[in-house]
The first five atom37 places (N, CA, C, CB, O) and aatype in JSON, in Angstrom:
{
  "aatype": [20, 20, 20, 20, 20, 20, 20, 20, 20, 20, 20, 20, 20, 20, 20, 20, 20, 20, 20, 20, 20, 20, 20, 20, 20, 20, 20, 20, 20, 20, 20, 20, 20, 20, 20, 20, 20, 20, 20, 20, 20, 20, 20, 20, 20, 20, 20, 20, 20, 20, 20, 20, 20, 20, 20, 20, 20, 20, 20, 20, 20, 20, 20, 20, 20, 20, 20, 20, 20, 20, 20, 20, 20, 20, 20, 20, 20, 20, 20, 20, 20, 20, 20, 20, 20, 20, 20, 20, 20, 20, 20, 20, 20, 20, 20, 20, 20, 20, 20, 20, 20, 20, 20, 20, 20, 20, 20, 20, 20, 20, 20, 20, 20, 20, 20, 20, 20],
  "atom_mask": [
    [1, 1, 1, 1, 1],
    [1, 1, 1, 1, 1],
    [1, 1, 1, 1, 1],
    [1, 1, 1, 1, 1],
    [1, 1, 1, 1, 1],
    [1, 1, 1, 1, 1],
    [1, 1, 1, 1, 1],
    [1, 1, 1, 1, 1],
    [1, 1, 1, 1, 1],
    [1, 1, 1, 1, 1],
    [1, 1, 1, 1, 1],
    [1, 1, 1, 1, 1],
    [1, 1, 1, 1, 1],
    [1, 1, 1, 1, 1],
    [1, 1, 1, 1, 1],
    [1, 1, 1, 1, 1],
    [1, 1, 1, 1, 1],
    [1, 1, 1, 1, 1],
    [1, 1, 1, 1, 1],
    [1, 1, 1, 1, 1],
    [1, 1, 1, 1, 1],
    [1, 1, 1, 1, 1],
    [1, 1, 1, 1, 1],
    [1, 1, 1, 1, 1],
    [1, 1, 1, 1, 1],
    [1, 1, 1, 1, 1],
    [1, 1, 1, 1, 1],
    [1, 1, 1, 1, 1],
    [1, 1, 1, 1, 1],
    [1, 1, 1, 1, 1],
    [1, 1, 1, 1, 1],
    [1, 1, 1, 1, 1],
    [1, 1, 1, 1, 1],
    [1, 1, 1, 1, 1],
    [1, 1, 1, 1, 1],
    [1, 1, 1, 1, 1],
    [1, 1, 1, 1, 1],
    [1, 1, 1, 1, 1],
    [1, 1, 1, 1, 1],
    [1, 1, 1, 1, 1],
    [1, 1, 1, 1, 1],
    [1, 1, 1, 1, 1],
    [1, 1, 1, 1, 1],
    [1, 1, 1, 1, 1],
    [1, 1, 1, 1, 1],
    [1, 1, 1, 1, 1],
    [1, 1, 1, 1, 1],
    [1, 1, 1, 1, 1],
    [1, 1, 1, 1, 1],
    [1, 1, 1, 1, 1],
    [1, 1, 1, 1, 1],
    [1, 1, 1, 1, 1],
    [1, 1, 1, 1, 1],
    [1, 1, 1, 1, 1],
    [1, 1, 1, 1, 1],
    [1, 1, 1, 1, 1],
    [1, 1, 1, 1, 1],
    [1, 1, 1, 1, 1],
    [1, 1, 1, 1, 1],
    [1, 1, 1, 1, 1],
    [1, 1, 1, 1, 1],
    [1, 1, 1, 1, 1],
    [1, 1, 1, 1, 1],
    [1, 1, 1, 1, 1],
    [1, 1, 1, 1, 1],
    [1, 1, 1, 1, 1],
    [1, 1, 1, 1, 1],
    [1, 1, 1, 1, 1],
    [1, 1, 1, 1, 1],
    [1, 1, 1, 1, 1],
    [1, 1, 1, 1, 1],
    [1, 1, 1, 1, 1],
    [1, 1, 1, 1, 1],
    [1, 1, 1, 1, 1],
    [1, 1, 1, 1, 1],
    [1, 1, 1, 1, 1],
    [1, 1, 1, 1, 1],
    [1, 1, 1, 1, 1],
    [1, 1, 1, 1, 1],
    [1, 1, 1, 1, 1],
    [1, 1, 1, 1, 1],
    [1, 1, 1, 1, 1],
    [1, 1, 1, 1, 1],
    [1, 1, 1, 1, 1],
    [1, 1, 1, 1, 1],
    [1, 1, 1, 1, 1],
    [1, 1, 1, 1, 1],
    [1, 1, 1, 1, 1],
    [1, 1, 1, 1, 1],
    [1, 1, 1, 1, 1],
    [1, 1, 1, 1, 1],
    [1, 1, 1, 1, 1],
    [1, 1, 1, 1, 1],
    [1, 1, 1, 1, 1],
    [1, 1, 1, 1, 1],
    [1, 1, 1, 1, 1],
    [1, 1, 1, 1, 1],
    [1, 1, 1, 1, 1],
    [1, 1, 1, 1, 1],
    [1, 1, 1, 1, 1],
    [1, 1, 1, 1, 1],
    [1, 1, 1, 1, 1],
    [1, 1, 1, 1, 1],
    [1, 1, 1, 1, 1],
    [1, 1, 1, 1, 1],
    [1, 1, 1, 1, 1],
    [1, 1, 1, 1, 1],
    [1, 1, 1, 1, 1],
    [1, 1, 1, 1, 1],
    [1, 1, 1, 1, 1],
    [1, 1, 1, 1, 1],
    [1, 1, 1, 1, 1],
    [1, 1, 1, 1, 1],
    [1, 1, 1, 1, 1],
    [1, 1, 1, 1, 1],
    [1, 1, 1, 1, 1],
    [1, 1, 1, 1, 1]
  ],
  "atom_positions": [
    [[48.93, 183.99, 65.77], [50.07, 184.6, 66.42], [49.69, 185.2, 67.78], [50.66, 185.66, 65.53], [50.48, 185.19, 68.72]],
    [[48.41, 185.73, 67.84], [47.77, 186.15, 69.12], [48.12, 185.19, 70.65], [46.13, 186.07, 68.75], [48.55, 185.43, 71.78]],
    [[47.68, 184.06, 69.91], [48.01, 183.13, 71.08], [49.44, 183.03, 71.37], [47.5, 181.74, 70.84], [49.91, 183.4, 72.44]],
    [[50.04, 182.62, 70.58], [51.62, 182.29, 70.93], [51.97, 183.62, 71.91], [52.79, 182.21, 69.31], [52.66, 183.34, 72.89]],
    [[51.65, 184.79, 71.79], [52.2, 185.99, 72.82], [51.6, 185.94, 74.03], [51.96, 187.44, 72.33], [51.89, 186.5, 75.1]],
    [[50.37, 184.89, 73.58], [49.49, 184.58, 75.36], [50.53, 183.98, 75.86], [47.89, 183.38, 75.59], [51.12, 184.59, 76.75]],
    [[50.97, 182.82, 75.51], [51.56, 181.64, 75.66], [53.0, 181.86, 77.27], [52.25, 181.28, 73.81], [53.41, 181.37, 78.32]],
    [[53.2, 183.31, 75.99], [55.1, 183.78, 76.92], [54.43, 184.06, 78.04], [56.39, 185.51, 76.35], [54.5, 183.35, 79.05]],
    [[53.46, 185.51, 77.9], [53.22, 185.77, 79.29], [52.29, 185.03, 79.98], [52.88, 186.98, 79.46], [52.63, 184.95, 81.16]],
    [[51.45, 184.56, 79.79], [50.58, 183.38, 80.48], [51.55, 181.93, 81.06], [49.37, 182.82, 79.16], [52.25, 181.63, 80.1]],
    [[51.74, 181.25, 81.88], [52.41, 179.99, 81.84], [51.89, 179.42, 82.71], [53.72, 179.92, 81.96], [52.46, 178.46, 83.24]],
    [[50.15, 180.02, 83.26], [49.87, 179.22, 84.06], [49.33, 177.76, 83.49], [49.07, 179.89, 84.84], [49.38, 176.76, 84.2]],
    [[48.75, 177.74, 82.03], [48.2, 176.39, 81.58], [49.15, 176.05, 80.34], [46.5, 176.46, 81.13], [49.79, 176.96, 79.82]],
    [[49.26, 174.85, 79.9], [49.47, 174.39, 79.3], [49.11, 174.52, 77.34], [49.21, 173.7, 80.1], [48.24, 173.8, 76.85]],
    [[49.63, 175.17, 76.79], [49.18, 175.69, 75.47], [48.47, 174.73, 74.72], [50.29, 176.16, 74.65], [47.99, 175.22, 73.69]],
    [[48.22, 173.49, 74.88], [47.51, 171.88, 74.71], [45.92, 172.91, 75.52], [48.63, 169.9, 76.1], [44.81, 173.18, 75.04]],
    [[46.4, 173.17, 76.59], [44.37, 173.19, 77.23], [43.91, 174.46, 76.36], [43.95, 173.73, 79.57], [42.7, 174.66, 76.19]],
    [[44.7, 175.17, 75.89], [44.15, 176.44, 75.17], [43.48, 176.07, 73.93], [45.27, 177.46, 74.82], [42.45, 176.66, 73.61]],
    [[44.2, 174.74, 72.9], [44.12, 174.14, 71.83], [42.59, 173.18, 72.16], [45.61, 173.35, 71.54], [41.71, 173.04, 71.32]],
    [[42.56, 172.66, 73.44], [41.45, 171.97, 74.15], [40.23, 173.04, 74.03], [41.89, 171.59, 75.8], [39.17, 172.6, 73.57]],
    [[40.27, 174.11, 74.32], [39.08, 175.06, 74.13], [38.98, 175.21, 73.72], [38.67, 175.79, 74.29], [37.77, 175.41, 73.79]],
    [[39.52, 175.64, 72.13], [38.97, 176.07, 71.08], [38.25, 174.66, 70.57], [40.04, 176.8, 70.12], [37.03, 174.69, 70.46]],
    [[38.82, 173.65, 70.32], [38.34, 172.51, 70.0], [36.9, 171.97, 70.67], [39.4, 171.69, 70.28], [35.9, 171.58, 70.06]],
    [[37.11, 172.09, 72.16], [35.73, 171.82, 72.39], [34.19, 173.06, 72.32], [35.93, 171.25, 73.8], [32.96, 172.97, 72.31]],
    [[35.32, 174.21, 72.29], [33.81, 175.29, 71.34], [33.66, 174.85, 70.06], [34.08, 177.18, 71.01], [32.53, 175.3, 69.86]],
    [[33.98, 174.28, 68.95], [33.58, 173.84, 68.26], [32.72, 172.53, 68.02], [34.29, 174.0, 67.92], [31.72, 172.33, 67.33]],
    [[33.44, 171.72, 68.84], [32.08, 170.59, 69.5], [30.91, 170.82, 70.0], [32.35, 169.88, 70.56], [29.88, 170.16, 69.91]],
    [[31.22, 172.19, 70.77], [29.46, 172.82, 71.48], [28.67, 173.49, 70.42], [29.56, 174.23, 72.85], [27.46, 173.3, 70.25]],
    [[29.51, 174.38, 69.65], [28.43, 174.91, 68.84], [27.77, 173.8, 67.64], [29.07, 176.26, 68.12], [26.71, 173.93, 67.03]],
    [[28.75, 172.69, 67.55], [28.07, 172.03, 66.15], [27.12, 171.21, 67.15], [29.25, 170.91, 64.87], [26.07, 170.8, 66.66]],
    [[27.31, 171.0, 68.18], [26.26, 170.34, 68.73], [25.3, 170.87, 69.19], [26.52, 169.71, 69.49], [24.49, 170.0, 69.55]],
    [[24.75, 172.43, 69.47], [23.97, 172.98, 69.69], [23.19, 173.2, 68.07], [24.5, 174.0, 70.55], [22.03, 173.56, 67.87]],
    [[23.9, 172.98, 67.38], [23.82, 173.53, 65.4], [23.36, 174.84, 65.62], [22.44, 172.59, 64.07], [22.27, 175.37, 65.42]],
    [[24.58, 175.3, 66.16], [24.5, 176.95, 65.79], [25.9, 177.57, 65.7], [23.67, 177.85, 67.0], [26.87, 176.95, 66.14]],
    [[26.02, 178.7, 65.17], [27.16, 179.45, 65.03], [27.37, 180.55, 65.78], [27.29, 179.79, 63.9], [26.33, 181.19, 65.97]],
    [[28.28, 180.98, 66.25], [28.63, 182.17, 66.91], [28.86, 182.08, 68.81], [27.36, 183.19, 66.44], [29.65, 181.31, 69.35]],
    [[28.15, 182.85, 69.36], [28.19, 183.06, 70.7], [27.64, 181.78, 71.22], [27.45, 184.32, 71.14], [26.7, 181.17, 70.7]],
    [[28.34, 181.37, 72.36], [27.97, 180.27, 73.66], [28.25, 180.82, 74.88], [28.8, 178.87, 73.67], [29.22, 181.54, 75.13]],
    [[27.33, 180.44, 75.7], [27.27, 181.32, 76.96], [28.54, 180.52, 78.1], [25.38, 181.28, 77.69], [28.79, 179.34, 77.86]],
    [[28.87, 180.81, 78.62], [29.96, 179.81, 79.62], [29.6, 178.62, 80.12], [30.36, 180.41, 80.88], [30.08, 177.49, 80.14]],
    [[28.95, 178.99, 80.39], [27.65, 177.42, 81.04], [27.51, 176.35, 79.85], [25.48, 178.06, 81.39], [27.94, 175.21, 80.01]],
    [[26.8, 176.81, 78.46], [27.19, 176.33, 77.06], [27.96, 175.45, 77.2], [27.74, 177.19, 76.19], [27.74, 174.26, 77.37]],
    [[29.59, 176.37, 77.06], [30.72, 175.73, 76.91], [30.77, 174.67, 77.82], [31.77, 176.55, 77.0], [30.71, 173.48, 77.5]],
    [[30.91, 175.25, 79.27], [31.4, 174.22, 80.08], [30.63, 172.65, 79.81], [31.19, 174.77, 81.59], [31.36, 171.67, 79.95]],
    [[29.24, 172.44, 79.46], [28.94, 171.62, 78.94], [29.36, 170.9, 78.47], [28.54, 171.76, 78.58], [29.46, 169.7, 78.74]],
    [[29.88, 171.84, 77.17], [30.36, 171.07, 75.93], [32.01, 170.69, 76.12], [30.11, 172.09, 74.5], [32.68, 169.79, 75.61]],
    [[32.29, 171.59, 76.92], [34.14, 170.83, 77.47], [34.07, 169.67, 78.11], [35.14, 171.74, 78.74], [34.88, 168.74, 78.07]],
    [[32.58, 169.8, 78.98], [32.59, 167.9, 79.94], [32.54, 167.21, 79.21], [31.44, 167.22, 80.94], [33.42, 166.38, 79.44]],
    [[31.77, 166.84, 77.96], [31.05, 166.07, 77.11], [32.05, 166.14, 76.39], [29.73, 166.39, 76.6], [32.33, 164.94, 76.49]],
    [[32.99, 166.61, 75.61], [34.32, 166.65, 74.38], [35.23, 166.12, 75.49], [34.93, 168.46, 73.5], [35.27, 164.89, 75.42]],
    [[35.98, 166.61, 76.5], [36.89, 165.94, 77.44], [37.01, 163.92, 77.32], [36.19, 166.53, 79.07], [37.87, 163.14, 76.9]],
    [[35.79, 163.79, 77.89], [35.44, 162.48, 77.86], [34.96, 161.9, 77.2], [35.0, 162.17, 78.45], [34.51, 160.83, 77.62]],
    [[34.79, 162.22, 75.88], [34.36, 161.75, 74.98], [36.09, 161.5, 73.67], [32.95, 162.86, 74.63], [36.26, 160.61, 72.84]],
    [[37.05, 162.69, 74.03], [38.58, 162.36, 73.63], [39.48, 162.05, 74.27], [39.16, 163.14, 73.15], [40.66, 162.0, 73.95]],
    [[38.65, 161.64, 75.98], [40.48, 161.45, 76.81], [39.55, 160.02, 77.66], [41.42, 163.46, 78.46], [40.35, 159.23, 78.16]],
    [[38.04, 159.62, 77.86], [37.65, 158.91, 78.69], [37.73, 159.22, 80.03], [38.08, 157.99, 78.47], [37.54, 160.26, 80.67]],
    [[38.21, 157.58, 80.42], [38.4, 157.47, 82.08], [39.9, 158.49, 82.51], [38.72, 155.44, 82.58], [40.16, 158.57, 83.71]],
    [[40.82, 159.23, 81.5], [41.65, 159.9, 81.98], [41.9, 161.39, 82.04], [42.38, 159.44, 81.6], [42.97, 161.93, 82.32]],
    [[40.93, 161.89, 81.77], [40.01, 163.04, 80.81], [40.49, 163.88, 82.3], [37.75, 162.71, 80.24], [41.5, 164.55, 82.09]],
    [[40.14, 163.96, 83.31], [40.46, 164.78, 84.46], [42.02, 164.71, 84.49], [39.75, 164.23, 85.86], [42.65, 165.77, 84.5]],
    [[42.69, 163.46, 84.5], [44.52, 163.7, 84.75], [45.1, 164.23, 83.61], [45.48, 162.24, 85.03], [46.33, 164.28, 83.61]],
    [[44.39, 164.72, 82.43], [44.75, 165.13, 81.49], [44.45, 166.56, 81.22], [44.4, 164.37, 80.72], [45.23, 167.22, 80.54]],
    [[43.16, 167.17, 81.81], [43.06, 168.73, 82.34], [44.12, 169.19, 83.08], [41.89, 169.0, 83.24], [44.82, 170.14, 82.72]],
    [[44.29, 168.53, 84.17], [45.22, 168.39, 85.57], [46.48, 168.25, 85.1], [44.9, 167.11, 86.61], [47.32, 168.88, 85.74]],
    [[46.85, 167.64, 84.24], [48.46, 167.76, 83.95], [48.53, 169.18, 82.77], [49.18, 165.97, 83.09], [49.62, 169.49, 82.29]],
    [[47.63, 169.72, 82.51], [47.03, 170.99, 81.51], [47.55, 172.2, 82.88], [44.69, 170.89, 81.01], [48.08, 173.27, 82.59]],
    [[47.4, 171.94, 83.74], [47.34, 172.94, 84.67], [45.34, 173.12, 84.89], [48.36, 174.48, 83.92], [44.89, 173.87, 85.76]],
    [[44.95, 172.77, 84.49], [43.09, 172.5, 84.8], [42.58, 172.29, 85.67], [42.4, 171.61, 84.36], [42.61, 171.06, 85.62]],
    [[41.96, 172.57, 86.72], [41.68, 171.7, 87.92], [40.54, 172.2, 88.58], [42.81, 171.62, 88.89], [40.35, 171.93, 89.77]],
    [[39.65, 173.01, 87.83], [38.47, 173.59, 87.72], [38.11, 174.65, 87.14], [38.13, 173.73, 88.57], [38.74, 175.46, 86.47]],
    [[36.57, 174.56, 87.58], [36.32, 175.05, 86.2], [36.49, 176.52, 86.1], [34.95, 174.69, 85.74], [36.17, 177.03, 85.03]],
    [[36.9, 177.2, 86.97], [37.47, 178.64, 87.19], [38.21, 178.89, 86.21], [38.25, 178.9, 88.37], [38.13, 179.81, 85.39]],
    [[39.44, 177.49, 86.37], [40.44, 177.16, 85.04], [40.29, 177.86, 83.49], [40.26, 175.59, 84.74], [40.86, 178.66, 82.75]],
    [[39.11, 176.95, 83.56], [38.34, 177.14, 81.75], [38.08, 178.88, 81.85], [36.21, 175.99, 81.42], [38.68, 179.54, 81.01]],
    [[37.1, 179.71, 82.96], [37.46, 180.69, 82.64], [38.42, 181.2, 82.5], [37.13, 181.12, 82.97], [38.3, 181.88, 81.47]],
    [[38.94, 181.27, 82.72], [40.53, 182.48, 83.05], [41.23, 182.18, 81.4], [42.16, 181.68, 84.9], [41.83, 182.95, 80.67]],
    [[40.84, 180.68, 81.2], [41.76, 180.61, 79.66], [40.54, 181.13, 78.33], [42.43, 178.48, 79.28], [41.02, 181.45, 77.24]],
    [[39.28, 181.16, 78.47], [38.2, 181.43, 77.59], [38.54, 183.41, 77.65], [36.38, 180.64, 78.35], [38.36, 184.12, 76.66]],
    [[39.1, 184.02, 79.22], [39.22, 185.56, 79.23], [40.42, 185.76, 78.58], [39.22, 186.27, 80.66], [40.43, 186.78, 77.89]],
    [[41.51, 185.06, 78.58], [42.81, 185.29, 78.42], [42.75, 185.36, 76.5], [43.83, 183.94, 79.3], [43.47, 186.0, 75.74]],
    [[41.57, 184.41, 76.19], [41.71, 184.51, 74.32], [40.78, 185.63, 74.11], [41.07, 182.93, 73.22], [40.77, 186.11, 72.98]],
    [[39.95, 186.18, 75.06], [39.34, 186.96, 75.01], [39.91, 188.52, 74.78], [38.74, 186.65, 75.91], [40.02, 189.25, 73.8]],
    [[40.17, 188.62, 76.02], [41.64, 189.69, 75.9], [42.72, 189.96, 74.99], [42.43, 189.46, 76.77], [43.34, 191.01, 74.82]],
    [[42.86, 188.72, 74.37], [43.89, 188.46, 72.88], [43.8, 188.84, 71.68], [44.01, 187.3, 72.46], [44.54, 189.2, 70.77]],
    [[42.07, 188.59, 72.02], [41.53, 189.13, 70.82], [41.0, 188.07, 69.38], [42.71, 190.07, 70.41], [40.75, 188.22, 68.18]],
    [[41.05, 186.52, 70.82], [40.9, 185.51, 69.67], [39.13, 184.76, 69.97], [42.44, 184.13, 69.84], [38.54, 183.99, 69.22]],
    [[38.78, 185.18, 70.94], [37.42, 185.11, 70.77], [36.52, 186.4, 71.26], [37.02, 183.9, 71.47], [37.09, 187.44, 71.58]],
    [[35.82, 186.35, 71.28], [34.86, 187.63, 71.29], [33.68, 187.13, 72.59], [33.99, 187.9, 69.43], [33.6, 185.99, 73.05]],
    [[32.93, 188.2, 72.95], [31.89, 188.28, 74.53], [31.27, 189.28, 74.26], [32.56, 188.53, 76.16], [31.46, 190.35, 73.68]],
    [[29.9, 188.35, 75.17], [28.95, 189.96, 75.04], [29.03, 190.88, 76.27], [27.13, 189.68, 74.89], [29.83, 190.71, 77.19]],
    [[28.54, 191.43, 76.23], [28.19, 192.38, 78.24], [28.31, 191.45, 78.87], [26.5, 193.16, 78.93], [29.33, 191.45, 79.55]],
    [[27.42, 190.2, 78.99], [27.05, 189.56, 79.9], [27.67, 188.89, 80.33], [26.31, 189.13, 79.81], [27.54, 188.36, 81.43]],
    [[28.63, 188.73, 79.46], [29.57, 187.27, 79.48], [30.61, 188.0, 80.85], [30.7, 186.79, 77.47], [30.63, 189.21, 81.09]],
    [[31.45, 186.95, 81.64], [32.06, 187.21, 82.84], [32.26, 185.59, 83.43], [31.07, 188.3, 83.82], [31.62, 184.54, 83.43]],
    [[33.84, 186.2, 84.03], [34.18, 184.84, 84.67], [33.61, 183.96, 85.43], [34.97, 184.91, 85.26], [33.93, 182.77, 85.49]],
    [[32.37, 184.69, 86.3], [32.1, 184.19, 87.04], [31.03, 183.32, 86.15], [31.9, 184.97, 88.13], [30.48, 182.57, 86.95]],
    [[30.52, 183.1, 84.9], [29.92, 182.26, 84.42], [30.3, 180.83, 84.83], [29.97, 182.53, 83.24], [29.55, 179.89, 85.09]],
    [[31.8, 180.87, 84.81], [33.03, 179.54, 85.09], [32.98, 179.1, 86.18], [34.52, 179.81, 85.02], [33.5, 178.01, 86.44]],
    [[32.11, 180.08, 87.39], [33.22, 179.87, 88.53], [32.27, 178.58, 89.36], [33.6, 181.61, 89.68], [31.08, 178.66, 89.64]],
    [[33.06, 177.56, 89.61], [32.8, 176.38, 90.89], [31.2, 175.85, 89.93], [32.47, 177.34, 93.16], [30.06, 176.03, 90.37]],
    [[31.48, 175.26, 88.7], [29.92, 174.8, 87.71], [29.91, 173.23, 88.3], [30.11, 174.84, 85.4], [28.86, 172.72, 88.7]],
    [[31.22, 172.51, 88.32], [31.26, 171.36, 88.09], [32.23, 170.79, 88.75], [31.28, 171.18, 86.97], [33.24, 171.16, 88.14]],
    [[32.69, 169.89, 89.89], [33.18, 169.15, 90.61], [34.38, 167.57, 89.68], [31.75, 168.81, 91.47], [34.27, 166.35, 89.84]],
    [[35.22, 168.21, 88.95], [35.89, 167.75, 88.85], [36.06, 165.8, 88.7], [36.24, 168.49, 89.58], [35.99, 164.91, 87.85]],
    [[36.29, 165.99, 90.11], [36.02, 164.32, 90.02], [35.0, 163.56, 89.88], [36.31, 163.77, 90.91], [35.02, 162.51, 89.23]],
    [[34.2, 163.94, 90.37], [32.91, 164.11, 90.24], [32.44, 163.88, 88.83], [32.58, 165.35, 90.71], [32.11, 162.75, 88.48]],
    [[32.39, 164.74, 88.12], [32.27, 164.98, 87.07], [33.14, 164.11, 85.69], [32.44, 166.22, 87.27], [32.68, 164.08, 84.55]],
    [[34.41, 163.47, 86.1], [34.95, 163.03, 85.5], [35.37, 161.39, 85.55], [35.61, 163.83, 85.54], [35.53, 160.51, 84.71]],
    [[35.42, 161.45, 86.47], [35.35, 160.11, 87.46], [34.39, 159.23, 87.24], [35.16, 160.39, 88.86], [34.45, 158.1, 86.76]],
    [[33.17, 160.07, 87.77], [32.07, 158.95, 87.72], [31.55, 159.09, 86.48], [30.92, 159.02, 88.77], [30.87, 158.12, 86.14]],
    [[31.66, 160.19, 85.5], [30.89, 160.41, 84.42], [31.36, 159.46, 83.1], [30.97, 161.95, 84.15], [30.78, 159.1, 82.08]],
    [[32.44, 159.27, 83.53], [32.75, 158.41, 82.47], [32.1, 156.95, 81.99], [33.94, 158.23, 82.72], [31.85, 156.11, 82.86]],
    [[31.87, 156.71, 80.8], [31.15, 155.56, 80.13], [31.48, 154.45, 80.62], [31.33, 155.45, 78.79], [30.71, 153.71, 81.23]],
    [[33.25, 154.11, 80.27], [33.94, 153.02, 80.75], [34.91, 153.14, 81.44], [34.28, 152.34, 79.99], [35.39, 154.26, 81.61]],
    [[35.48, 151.98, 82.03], [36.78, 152.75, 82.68], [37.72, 151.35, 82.67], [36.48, 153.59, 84.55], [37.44, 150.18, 82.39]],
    [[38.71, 151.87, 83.03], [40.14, 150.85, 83.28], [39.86, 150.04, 83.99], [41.39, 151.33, 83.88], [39.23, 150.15, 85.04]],
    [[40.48, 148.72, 83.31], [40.59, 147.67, 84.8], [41.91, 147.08, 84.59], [39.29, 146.23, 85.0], [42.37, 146.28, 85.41]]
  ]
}
């Protein structure tokens, strides 16, 4: 229920990219095989690697139609569940973990395995 009250007052992303983060922290931690805390950097990892690994060659127009469009993005929605009260941080943790990690196209574009023809 936490989230859904993000949802009203938040409208900058798409309630799909919120569902996207929790999902791909669970991809990072089983892929790290550990439980609990991931550092932002962690995550962002594990959001490149889950993104394109469930959306491919469209994995960026699908952040981007999320309202996503860097990785600032991912913070602000990792503080906003934070603030909610639906995930938890240590001291250290801070937006600026998020801020400018990964180049988008870059990152999505070329990173991809296969692509459309």
């Amino acid at each position: 229920m936490a989230l859904l009250s993000v949802f009203d007052k938040d409208k900058r992303y798409d309630p799909e990219a919120y569902s996207f983060v929790m999902s791909a922290l669970g991809f990072t931690t089983k892929k790290l095989e550990r439980k609990g805390h991931v550092s932002g950097g962690e995550l962002l990892e594990g959001i490149r690697e889950y993104a394109l690994e469930e959306f491919g060659p469209m994995a960026r127009l699908v952040l981007e139609h999320w309202g996503v469009k860097k990785t600032d993005d991912f913070g602000e929605i990792v503080f906003v569940m934070i603030n909610a009260g639906i995930l938890g941080k240590t001291e250290k943790d801070t937006k600026k973990d998020f801020a400018d990690r990964f180049d988008f196209k870059n990152t999505f574009d070329k990173g991809c395995r296969y692509t459309i023809h």
